[in-house]
C-alpha atoms as an extended CHARMM CRD file, in Angstrom:
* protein
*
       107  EXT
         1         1  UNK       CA            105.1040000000      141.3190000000       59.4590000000  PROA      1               0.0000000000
         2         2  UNK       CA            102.4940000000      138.9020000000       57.7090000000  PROA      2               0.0000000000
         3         3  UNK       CA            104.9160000000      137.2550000000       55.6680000000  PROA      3               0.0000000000
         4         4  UNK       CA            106.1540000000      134.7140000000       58.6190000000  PROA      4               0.0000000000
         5         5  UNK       CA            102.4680000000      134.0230000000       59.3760000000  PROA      5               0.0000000000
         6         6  UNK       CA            101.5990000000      133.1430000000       55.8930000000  PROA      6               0.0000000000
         7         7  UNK       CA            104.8090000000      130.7870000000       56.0520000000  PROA      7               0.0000000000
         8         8  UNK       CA            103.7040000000      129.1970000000       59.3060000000  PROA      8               0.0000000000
         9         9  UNK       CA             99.7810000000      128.6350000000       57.5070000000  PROA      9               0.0000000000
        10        10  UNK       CA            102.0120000000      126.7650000000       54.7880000000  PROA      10              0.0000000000
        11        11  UNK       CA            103.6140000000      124.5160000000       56.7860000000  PROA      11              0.0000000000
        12        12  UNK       CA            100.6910000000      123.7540000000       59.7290000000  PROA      12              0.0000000000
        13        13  UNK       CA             98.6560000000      122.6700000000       56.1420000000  PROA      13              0.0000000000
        14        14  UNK       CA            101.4490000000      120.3440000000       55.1620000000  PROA      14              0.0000000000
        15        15  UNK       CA            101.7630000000      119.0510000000       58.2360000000  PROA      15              0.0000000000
        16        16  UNK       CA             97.5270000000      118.2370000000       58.6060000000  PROA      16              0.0000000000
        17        17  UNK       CA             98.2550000000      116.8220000000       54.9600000000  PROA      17              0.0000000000
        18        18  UNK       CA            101.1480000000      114.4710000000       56.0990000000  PROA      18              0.0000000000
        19        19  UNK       CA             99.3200000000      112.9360000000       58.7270000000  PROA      19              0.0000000000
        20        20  UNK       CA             95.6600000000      112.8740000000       56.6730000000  PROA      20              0.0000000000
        21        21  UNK       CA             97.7140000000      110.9520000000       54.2190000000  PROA      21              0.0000000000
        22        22  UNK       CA             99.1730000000      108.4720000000       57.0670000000  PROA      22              0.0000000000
        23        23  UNK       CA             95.5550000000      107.9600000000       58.7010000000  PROA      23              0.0000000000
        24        24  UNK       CA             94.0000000000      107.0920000000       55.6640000000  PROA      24              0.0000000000
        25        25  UNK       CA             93.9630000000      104.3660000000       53.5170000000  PROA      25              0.0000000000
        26        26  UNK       CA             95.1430000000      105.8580000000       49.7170000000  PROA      26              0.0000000000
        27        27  UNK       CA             98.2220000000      107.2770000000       52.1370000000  PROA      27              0.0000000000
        28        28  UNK       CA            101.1980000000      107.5110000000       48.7710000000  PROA      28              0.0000000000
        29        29  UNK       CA            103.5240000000      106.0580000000       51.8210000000  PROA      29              0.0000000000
        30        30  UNK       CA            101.4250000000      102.9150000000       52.3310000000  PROA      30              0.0000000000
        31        31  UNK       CA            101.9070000000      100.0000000000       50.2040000000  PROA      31              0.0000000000
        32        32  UNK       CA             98.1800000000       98.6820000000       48.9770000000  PROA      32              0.0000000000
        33        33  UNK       CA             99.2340000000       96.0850000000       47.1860000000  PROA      33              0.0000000000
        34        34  UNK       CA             98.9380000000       92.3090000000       47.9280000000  PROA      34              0.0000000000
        35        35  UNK       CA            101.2420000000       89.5960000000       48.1250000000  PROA      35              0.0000000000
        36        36  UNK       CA             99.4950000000       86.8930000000       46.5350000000  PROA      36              0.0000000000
        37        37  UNK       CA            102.2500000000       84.1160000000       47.1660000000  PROA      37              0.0000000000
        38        38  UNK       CA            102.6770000000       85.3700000000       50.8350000000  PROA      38              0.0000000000
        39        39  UNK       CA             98.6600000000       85.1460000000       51.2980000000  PROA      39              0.0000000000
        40        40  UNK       CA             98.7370000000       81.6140000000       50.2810000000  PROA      40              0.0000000000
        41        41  UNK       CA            101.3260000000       80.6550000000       51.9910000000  PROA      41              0.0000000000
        42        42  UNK       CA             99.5680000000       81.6820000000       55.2060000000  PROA      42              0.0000000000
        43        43  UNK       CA             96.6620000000       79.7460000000       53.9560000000  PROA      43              0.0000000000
        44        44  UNK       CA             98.4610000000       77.1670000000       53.5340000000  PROA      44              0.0000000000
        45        45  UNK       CA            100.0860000000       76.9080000000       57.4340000000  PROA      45              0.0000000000
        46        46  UNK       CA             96.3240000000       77.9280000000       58.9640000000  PROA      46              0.0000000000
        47        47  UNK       CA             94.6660000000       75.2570000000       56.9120000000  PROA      47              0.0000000000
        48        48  UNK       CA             96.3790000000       72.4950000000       59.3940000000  PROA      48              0.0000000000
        49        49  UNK       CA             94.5180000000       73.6280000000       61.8790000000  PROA      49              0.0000000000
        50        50  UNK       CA             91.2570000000       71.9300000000       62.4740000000  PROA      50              0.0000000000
        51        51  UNK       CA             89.2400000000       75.2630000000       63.0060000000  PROA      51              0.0000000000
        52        52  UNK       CA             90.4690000000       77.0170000000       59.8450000000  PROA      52              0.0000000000
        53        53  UNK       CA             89.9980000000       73.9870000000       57.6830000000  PROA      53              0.0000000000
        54        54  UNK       CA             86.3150000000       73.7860000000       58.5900000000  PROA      54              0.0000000000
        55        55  UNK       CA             86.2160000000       77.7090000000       57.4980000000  PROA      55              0.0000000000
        56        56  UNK       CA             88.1520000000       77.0020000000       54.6620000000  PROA      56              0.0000000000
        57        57  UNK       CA             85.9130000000       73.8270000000       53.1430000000  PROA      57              0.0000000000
        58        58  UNK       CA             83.1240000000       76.2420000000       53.1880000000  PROA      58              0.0000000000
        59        59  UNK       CA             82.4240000000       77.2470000000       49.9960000000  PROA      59              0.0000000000
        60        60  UNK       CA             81.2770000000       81.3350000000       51.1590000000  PROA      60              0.0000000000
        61        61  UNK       CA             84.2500000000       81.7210000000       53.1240000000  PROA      61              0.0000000000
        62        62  UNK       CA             86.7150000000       79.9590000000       50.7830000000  PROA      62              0.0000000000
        63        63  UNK       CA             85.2110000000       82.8480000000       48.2760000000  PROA      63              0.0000000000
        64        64  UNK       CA             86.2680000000       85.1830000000       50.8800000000  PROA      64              0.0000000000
        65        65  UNK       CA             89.6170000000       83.9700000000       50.4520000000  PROA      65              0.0000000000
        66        66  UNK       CA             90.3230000000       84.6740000000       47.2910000000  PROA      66              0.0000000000
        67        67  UNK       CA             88.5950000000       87.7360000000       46.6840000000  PROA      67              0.0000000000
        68        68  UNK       CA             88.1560000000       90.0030000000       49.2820000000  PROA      68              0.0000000000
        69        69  UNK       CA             90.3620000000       92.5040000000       49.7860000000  PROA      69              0.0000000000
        70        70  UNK       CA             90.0200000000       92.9540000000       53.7130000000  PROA      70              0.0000000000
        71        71  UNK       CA             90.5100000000       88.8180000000       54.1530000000  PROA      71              0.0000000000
        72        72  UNK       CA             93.2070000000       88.9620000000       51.8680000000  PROA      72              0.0000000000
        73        73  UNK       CA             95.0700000000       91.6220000000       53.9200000000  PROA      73              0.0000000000
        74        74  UNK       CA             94.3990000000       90.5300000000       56.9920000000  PROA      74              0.0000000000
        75        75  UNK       CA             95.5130000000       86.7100000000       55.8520000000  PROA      75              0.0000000000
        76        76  UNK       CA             98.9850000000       89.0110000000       54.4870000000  PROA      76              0.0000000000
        77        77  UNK       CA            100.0400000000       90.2480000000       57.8630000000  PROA      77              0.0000000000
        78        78  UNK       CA            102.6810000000       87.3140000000       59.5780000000  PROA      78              0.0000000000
        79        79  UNK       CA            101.9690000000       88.7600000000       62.7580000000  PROA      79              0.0000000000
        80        80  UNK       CA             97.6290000000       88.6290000000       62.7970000000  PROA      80              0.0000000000
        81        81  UNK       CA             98.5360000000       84.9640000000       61.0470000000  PROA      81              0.0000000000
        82        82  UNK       CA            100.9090000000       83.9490000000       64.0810000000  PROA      82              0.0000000000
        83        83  UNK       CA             98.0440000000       85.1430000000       66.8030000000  PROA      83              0.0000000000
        84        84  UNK       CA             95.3450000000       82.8650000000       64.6390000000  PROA      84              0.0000000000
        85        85  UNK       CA             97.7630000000       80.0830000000       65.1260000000  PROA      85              0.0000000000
        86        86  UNK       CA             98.0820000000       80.5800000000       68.9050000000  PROA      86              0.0000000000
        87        87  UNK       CA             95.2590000000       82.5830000000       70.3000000000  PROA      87              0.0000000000
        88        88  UNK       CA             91.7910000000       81.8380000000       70.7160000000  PROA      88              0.0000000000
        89        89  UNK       CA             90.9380000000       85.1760000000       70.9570000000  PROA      89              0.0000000000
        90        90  UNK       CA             92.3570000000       86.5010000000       67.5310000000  PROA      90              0.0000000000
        91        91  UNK       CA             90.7220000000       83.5390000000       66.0880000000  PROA      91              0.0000000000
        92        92  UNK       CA             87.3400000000       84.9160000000       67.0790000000  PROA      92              0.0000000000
        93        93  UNK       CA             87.9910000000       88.2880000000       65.8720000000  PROA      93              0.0000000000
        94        94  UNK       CA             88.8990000000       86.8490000000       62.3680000000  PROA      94              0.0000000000
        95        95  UNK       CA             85.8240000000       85.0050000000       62.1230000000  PROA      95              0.0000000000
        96        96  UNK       CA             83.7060000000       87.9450000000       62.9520000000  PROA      96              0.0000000000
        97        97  UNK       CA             85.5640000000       89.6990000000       60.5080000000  PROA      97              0.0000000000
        98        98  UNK       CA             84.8260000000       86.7430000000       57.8220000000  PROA      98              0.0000000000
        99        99  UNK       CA             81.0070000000       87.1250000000       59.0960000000  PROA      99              0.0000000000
       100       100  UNK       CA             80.7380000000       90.7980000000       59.1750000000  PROA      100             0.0000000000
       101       101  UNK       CA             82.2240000000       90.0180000000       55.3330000000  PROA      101             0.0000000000
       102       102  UNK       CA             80.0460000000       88.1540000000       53.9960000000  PROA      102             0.0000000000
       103       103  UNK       CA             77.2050000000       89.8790000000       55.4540000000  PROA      103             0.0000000000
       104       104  UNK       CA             78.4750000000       92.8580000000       53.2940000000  PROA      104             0.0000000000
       105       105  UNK       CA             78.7620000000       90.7530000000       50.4930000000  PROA      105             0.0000000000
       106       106  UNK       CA             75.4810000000       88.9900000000       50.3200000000  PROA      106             0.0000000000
       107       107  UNK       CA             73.5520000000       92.4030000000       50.6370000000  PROA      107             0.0000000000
C-alpha cells in the first residue's frame, strides 16, 4: 500500500524539478549562449535610427554593448529589436534597462 505513494512523491519531485529548471535561468533546455554575429547585426539596423545612434556614440553605453550580458541578449532577440524599431514605448524600456545597467556597473 505505500509503494504507489512513494511512486507518486517521485514523480510530483520531477515534475517541481522540470518546471524549476524552465523558470530559471541555468534551465539545461535553455540555450545561454550568444549570437555574436546576430547581435551585431541588430546593432547594425538600430544604429540608423537617430535615437539609438545618440546611445550608441556614447562611450558608457557603447561599453554596454559589447559586454554586458543582459544588453547583449536583449539586442539578440529579433522580436524586442523589431518593437525598438517601431515603438516608442519599447524604446523607453530599453533605455531604462541600459540605465538601470550601468547604474549596476558603476557601483
Amino acid at each position: 500500500m505505500k509503494q504507489p505513494w512513494k511512486s507518486i512523491g517521485v514523480i510530483i519531485t520531477y515534475v517541481v524539478a522540470i518546471i524549476i529548471g524552465f523558470l530559471s535561468f541555468s534551465s539545461p533546455f535553455m540555450d545561454t549562449t550568444l549570437n555574436t554575429k546576430k547581435i551585431d547585426k541588430n546593432i547594425g539596423k538600430l544604429t540608423q535610427l537617430t535615437w539609438f545612434k545618440n546611445l550608441y556614440e556614447d562611450e558608457e553605453y557603447r561599453r554596454l554593448f559589447f559586454v554586458n550580458r543582459r544588453v547583449r541578449s536583449y539586442l539578440q532577440n529579433p522580436i524586442r529589436v523589431n518593437a525598438l524599431i517601431k515603438r516608442k514605448q519599447a524604446q523607453k524600456r530599453f533605455h531604462a534597462l541600459l540605465d538601470k545597467q550601468r547604474q549596476l556597473r558603476n557601483n
